[in-house]
N, CA, C and O atoms as a CHARMM CRD file, in Angstrom:
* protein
*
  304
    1    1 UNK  N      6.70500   9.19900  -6.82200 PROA 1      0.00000
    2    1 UNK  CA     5.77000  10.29600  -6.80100 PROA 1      0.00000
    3    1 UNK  C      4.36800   9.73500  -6.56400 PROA 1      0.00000
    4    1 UNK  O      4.06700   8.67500  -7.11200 PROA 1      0.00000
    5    2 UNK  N      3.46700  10.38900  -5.76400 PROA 2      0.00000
    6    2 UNK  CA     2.43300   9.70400  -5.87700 PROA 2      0.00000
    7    2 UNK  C      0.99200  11.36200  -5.56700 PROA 2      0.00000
    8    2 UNK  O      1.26700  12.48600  -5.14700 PROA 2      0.00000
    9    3 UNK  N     -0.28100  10.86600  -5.94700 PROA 3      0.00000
   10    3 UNK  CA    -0.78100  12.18600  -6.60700 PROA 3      0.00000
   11    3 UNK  C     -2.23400  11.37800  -5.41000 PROA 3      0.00000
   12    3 UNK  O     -2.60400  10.20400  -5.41000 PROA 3      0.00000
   13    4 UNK  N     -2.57600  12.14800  -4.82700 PROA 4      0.00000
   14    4 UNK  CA    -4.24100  11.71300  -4.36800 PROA 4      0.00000
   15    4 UNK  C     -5.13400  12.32000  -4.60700 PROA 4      0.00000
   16    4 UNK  O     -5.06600  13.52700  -4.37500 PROA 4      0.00000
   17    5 UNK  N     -6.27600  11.79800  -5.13400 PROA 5      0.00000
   18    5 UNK  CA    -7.34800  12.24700  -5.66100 PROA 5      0.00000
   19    5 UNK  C     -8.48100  11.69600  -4.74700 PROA 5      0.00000
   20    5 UNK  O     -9.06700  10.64500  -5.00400 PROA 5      0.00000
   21    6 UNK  N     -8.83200  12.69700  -3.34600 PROA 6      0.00000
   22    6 UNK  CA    -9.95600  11.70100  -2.65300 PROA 6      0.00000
   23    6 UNK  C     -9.78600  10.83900  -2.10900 PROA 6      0.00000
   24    6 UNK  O     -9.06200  11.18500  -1.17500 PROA 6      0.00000
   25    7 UNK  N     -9.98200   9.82100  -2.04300 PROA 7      0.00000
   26    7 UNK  CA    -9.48800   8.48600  -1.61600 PROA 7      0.00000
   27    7 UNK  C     -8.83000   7.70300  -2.16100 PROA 7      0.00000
   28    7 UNK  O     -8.24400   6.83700  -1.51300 PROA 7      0.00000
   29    8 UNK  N     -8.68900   7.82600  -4.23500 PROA 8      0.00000
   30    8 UNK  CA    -7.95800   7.03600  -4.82700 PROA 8      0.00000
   31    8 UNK  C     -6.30000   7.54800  -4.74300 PROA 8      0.00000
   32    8 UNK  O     -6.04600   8.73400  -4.95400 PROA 8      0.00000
   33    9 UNK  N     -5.74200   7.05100  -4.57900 PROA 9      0.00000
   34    9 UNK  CA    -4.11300   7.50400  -4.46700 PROA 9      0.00000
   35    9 UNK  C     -2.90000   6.49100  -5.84200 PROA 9      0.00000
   36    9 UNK  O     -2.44800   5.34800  -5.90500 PROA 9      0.00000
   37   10 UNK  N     -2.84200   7.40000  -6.47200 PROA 10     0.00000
   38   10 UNK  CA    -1.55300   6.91300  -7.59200 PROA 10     0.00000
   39   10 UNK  C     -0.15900   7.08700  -7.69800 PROA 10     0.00000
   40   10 UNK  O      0.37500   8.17100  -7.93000 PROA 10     0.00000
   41   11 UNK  N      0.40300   6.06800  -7.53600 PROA 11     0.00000
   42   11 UNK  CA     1.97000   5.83600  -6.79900 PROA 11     0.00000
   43   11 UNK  C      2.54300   5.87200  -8.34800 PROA 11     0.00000
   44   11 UNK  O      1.93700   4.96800  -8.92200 PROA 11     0.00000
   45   12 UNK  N      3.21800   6.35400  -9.04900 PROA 12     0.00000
   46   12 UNK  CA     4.38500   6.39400  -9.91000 PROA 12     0.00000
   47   12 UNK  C      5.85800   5.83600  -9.53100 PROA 12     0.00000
   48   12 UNK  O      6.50400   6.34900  -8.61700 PROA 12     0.00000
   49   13 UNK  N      6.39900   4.62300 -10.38700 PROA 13     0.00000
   50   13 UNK  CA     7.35000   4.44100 -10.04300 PROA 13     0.00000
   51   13 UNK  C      8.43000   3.78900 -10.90100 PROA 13     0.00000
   52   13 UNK  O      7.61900   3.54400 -11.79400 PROA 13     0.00000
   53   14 UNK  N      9.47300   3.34100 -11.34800 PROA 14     0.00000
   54   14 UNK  CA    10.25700   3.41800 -12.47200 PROA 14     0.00000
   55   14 UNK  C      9.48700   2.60100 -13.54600 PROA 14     0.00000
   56   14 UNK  O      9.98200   3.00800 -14.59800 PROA 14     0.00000
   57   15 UNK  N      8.97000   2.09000 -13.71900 PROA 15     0.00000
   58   15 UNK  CA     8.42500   1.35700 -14.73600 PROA 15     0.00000
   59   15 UNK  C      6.81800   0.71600 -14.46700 PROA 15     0.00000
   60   15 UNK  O      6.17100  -0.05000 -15.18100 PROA 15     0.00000
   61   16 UNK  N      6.53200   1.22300 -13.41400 PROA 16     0.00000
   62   16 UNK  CA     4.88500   0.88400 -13.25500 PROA 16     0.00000
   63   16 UNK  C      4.15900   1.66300 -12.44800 PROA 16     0.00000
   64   16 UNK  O      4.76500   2.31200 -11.59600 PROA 16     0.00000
   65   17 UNK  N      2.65500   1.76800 -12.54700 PROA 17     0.00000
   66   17 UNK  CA     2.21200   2.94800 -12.08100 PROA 17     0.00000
   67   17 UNK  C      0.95400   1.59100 -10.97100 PROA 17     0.00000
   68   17 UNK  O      0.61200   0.44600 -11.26600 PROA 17     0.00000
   69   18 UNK  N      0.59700   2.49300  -9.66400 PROA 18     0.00000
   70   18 UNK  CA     0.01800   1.65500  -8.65300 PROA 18     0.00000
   71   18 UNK  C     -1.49900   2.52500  -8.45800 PROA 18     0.00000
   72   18 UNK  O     -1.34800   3.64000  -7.95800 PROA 18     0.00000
   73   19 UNK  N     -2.63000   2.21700  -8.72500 PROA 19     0.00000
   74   19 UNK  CA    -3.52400   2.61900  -8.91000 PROA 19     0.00000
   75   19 UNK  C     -4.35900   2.16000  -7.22500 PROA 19     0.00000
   76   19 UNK  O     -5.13100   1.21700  -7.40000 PROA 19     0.00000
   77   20 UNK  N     -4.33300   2.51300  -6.15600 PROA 20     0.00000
   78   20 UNK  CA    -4.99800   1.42200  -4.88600 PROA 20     0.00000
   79   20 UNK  C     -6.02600   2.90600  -3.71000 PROA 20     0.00000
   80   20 UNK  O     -5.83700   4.11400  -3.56000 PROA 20     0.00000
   81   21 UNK  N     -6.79700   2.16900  -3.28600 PROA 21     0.00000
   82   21 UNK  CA    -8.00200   3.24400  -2.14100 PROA 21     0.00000
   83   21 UNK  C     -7.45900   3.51000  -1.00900 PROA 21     0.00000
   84   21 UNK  O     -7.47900   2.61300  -0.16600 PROA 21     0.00000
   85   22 UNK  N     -6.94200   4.56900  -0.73300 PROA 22     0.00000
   86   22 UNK  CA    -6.20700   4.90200   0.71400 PROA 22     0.00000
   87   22 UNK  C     -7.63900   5.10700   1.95700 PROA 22     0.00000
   88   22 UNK  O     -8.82000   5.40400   1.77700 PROA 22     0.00000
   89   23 UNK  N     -7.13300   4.90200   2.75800 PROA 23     0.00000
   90   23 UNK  CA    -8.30900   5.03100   3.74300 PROA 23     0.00000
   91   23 UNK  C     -9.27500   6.01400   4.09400 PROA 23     0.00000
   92   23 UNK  O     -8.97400   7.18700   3.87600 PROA 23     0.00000
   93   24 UNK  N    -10.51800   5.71900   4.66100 PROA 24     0.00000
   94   24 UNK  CA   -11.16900   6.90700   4.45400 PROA 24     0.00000
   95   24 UNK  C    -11.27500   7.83000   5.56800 PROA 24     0.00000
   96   24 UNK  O    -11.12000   7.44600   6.72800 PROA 24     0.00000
   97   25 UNK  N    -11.58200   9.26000   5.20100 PROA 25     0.00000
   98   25 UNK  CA   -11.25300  10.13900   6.00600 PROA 25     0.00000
   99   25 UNK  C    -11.62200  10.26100   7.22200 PROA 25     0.00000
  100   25 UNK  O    -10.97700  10.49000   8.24500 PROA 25     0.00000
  101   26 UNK  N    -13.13600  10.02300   6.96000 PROA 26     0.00000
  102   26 UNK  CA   -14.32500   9.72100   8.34100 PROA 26     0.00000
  103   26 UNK  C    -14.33900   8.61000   8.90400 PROA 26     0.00000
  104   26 UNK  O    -15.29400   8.58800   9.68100 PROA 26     0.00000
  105   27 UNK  N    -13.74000   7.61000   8.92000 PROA 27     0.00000
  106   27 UNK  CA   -13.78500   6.35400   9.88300 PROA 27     0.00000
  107   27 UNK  C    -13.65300   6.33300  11.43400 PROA 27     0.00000
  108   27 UNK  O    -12.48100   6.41700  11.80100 PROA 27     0.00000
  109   28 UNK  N    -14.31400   6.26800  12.15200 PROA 28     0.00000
  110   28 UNK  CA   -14.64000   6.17200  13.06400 PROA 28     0.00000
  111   28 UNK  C    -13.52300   5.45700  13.94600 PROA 28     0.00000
  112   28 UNK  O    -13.28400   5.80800  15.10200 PROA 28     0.00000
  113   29 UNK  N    -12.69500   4.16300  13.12700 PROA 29     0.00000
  114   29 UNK  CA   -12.04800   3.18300  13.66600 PROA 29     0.00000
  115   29 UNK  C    -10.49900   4.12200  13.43100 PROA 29     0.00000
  116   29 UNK  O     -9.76800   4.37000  14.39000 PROA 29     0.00000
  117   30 UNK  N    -10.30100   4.39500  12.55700 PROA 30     0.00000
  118   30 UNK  CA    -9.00600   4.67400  12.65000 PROA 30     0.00000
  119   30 UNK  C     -8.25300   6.52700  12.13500 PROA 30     0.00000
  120   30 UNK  O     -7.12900   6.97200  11.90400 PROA 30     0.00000
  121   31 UNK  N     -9.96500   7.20200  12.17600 PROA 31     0.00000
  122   31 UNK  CA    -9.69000   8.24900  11.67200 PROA 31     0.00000
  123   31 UNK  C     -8.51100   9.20200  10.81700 PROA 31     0.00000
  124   31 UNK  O     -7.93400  10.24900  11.11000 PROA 31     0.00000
  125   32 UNK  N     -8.47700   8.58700  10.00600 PROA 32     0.00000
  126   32 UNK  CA    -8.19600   8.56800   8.20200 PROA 32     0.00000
  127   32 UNK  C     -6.84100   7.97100   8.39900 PROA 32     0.00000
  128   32 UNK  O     -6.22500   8.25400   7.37200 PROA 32     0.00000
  129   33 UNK  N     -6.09200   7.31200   9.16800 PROA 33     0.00000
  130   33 UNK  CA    -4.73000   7.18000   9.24500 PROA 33     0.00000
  131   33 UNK  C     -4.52800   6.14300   8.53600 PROA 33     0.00000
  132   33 UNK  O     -3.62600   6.14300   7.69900 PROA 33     0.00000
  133   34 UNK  N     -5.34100   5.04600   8.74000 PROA 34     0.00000
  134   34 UNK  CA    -5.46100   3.58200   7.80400 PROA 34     0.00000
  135   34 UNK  C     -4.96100   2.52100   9.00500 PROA 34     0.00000
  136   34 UNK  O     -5.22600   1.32100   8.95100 PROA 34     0.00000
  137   35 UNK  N     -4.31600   3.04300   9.92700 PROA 35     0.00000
  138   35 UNK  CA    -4.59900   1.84800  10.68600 PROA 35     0.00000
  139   35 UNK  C     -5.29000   1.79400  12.38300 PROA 35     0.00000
  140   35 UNK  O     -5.97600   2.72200  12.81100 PROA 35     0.00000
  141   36 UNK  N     -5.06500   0.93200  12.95500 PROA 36     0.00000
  142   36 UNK  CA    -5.38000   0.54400  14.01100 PROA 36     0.00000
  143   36 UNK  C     -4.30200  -0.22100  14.96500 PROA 36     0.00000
  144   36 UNK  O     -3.64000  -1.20000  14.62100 PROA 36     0.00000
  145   37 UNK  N     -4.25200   0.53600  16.44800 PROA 37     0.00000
  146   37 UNK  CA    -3.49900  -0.26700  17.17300 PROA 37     0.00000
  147   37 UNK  C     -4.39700  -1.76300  17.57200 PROA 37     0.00000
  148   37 UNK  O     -5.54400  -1.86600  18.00800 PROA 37     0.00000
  149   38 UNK  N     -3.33700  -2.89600  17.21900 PROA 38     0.00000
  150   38 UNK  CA    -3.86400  -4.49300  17.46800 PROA 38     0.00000
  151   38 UNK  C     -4.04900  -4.37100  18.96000 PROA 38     0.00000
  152   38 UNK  O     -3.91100  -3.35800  19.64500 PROA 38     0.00000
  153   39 UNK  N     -4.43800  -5.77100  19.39400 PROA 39     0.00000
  154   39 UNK  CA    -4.85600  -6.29500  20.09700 PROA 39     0.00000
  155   39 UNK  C     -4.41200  -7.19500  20.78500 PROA 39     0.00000
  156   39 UNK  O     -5.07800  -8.19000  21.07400 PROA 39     0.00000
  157   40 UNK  N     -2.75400  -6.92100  21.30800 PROA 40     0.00000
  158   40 UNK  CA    -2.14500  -7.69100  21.63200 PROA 40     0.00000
  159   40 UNK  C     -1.43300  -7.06600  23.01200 PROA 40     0.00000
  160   40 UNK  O     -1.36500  -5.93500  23.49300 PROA 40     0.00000
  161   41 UNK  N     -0.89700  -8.49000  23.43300 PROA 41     0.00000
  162   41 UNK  CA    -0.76800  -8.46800  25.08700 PROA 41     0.00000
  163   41 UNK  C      1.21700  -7.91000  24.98700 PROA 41     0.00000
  164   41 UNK  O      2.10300  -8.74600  25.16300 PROA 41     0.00000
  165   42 UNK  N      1.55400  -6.27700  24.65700 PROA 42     0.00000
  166   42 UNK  CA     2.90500  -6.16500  24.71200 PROA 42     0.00000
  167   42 UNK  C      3.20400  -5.20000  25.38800 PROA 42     0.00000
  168   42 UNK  O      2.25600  -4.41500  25.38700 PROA 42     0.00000
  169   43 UNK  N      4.12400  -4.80000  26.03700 PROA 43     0.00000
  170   43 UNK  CA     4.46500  -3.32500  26.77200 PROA 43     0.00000
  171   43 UNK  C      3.94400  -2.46300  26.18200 PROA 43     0.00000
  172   43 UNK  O      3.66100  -2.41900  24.98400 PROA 43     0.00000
  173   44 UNK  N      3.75600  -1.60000  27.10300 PROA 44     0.00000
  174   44 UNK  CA     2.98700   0.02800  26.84600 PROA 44     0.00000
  175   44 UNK  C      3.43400   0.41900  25.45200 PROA 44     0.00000
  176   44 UNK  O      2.65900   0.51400  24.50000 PROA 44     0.00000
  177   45 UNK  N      4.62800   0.62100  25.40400 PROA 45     0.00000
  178   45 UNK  CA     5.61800   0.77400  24.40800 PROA 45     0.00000
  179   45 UNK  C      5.62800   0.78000  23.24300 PROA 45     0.00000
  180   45 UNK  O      5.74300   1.69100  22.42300 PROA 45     0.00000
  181   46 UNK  N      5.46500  -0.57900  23.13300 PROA 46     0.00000
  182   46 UNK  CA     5.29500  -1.21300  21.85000 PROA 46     0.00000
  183   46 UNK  C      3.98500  -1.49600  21.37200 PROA 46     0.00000
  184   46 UNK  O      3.57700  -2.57800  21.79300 PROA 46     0.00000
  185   47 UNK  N      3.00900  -0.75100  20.47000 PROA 47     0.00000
  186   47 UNK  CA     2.56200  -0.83600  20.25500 PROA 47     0.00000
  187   47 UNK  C      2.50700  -1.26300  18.80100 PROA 47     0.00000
  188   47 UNK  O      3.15800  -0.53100  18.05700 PROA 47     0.00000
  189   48 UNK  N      1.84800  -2.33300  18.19500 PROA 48     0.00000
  190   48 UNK  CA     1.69600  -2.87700  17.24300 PROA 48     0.00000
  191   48 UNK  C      0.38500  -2.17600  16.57600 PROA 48     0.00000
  192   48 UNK  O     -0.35100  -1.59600  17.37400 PROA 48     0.00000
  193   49 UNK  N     -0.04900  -2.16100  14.97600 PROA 49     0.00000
  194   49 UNK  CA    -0.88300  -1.86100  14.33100 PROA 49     0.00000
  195   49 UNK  C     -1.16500  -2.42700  13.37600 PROA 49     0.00000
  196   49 UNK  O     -0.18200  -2.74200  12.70500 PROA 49     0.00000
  197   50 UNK  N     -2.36300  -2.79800  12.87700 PROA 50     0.00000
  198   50 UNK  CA    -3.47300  -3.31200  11.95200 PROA 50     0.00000
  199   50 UNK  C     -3.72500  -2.38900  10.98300 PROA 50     0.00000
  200   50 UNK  O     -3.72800  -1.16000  11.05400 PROA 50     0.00000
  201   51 UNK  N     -3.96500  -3.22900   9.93900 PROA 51     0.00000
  202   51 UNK  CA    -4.60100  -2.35900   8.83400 PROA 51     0.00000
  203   51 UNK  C     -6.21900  -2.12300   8.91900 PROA 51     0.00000
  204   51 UNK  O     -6.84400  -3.14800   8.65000 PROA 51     0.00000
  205   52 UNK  N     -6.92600  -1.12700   9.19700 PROA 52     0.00000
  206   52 UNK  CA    -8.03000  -0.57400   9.18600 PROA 52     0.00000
  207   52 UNK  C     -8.64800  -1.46700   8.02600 PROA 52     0.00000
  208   52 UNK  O     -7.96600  -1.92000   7.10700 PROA 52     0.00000
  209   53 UNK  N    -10.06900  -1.67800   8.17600 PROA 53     0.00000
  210   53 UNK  CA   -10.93200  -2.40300   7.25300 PROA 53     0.00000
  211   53 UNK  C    -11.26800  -1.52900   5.88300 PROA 53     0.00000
  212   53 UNK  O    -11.36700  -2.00900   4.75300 PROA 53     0.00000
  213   54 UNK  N    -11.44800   0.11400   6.31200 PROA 54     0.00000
  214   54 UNK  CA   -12.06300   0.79900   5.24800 PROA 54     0.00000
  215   54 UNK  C    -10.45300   1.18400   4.33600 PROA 54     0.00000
  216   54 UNK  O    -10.57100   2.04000   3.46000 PROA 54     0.00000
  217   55 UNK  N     -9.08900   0.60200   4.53200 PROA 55     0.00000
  218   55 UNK  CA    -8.26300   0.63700   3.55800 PROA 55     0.00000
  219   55 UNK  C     -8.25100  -0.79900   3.06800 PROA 55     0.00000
  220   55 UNK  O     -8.53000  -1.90400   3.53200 PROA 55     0.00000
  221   56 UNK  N     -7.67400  -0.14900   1.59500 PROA 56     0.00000
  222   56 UNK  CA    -7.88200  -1.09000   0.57300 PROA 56     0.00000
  223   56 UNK  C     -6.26400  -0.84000  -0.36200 PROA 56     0.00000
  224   56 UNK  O     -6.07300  -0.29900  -1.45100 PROA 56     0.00000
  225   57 UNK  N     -5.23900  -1.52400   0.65800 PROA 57     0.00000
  226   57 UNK  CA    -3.61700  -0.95800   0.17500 PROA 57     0.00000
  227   57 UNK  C     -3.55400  -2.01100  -1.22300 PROA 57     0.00000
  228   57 UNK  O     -2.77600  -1.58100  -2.07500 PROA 57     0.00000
  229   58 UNK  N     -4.20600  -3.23900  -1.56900 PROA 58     0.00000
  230   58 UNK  CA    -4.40300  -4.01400  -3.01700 PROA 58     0.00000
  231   58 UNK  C     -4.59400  -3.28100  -4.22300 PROA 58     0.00000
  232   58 UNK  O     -5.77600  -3.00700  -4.43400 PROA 58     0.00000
  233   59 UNK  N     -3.99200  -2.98700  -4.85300 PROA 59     0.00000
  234   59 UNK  CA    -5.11900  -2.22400  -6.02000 PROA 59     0.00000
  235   59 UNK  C     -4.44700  -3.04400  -7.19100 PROA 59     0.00000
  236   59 UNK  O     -4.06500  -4.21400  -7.16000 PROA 59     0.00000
  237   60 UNK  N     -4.39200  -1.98800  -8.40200 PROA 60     0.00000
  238   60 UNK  CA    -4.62600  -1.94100  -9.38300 PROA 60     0.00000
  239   60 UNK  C     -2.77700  -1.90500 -10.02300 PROA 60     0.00000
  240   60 UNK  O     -2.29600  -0.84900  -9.61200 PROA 60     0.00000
  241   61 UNK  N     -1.84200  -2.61000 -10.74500 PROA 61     0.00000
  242   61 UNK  CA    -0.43700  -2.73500 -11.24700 PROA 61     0.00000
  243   61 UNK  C     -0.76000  -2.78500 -12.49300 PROA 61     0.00000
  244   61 UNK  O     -1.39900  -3.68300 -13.04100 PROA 61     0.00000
  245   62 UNK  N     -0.04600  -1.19300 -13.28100 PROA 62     0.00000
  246   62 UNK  CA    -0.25600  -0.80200 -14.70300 PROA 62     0.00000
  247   62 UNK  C      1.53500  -0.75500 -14.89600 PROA 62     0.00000
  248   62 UNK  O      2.29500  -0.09200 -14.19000 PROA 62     0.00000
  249   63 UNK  N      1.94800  -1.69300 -16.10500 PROA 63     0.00000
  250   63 UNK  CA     3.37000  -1.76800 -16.50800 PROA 63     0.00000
  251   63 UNK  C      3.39900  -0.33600 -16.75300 PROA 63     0.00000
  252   63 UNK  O      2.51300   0.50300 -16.58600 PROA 63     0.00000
  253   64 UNK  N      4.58700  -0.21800 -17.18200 PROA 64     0.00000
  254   64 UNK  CA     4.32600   1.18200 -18.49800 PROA 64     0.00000
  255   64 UNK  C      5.24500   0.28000 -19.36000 PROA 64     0.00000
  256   64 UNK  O      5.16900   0.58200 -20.55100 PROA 64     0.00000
  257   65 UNK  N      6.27400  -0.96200 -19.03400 PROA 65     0.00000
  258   65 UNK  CA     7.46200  -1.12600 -20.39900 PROA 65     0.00000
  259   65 UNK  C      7.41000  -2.44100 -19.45000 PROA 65     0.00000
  260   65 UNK  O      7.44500  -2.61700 -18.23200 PROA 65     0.00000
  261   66 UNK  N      7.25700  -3.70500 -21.16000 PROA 66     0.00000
  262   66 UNK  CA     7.62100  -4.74900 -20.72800 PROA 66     0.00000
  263   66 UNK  C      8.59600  -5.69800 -19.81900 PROA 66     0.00000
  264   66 UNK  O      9.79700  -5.42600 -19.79800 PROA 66     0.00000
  265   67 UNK  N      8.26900  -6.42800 -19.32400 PROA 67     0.00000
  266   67 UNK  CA     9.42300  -6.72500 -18.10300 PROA 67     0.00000
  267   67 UNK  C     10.25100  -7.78000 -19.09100 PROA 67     0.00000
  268   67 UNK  O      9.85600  -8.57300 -19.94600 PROA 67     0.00000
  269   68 UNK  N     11.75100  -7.39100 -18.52600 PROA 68     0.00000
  270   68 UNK  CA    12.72100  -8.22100 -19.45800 PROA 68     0.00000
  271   68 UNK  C     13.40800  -9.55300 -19.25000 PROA 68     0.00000
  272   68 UNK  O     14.17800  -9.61400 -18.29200 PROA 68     0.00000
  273   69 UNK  N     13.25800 -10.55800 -19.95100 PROA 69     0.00000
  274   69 UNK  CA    13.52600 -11.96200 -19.73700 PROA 69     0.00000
  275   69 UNK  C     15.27600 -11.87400 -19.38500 PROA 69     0.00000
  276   69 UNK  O     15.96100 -10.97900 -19.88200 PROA 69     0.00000
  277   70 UNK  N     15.74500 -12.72200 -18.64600 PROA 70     0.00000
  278   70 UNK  CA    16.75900 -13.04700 -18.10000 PROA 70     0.00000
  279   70 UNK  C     16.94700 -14.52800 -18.76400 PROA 70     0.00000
  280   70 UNK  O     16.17900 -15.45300 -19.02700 PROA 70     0.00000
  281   71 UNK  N     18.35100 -14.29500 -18.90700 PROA 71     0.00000
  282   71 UNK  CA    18.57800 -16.03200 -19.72800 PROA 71     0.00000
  283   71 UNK  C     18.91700 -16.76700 -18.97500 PROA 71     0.00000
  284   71 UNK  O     19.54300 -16.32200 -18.01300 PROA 71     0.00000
  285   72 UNK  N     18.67600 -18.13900 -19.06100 PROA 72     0.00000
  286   72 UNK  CA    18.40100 -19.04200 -18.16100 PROA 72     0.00000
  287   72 UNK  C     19.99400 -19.43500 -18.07800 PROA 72     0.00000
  288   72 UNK  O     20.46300 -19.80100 -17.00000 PROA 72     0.00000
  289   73 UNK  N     20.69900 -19.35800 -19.10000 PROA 73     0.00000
  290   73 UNK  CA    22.06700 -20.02200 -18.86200 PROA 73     0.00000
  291   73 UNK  C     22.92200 -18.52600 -17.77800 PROA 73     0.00000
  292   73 UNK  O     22.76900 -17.32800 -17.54000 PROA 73     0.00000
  293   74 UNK  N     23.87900 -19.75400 -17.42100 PROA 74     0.00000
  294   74 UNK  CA    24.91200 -19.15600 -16.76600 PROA 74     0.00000
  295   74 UNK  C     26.22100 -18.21000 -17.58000 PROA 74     0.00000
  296   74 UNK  O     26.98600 -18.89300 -18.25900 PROA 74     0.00000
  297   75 UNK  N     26.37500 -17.33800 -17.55300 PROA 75     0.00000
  298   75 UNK  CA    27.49600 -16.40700 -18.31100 PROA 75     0.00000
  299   75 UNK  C     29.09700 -17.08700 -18.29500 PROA 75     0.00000
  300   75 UNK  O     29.92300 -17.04400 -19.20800 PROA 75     0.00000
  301   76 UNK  N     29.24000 -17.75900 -16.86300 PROA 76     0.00000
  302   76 UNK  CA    30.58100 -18.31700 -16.70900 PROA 76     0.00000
  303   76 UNK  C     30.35600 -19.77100 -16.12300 PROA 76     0.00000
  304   76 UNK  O     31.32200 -20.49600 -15.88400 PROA 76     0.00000
């Protein structure tokens, strides 16, 4: 599930919540999509894409429930 508020966008997901700045609306470069087609030499076709400068997909990793240790030994 994820909820946007503006530019901040909050991803919900089984055990941690993703707090990160989705791109902005008015950008000139990639008008609000977040990215940009690169700059590379490929068929018409195929077009490859960049992440826009004014997104910021890094954010913020809130647990909600401790992560659980795995034992180092082997079962069999």
């Amino acid at each position: 599930m994820s909820l946007r508020i503006g530019r901040l966008v909050l991803e919900t997901h089984r055990q941690v919540i993703y707090l990160h700045l989705g791109p902005k609306r008015n950008c000139p470069a990639c008008h609000g999509e977040g990215a940009i087609p690169a700059l590379t030499e490929t068929q018409p076709h195929d077009i490859e894409y960049d992440l826009c400068p004014c997104w910021r997909p890094a954010g913020i990793r809130i647990p909600l429930a401790p992560r659980t240790r795995r034992n180092a030994e082997v079962p069999f």
